[in-house]
C-alpha positions in Angstrom: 112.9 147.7 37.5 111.4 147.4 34.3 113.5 144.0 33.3 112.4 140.7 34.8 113.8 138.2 36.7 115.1 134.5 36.6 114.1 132.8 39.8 115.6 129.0 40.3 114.2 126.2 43.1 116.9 125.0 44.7 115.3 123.7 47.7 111.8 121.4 48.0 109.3 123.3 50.3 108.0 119.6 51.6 109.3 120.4 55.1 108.5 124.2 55.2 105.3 126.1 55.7 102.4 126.6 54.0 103.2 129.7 53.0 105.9 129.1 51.8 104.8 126.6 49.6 102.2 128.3 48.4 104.5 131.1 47.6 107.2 129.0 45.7 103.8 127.7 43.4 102.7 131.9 43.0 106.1 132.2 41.7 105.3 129.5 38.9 107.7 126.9 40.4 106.9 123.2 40.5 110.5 121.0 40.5 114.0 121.0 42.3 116.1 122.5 39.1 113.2 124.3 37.6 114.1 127.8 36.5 111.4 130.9 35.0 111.3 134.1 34.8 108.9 136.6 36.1 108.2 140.2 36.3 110.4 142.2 38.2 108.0 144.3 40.0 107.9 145.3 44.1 105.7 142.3 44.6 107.9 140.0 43.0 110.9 140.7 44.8 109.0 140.5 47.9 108.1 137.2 47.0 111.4 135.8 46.3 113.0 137.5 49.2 110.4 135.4 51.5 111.1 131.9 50.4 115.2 133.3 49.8 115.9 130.0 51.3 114.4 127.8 48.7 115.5 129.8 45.4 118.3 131.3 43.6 117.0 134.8 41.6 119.3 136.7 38.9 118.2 140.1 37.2 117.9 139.2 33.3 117.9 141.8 31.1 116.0 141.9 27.7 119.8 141.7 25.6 120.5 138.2 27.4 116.8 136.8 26.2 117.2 138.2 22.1 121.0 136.3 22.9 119.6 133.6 23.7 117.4 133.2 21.0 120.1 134.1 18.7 122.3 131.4 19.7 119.5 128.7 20.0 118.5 129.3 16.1 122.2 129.1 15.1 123.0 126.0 16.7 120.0 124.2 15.1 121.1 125.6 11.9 124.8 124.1 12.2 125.6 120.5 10.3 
């Protein structure tokens, strides 16, 4: 569990608890549509698993950042 992970709000905490919310801002989240990427450690994934209802998380590993990169660096270098 080494990699990190790509966690996505889907949902607005408004209505929700406290706790939640305060977890969902932990997590580095602010906006619907707002998408970062944290550590994938134990208390990470215990994080996202209690506000599961609020985001979308995918496993990223360290290829798909250095492709991403890649990609980004060509495009700005195309006419």
């Amino acid at each position: 569990m080494a990699g990190k992970l790509r966690v996505t709000l889907r949902k607005s905490p408004i209505s929700y608890t406290a706790q939640a919310r305060s977890t969902v801002r932990s997590l580095g989240l602010h906006r619907i549509g707002e998408t970062v990427e944290v550590v994938d450690n134990p208390a990470t994934r215990g994080m996202v698993r209690a506000v599961q209802f609020l985001v979308v998380a995918e496993a990223v590993d360290g290829n798909d950042a250095a492709k991403g990169t890649a990609e980004a660096s060509q495009e700005e270098t195309a006419p």
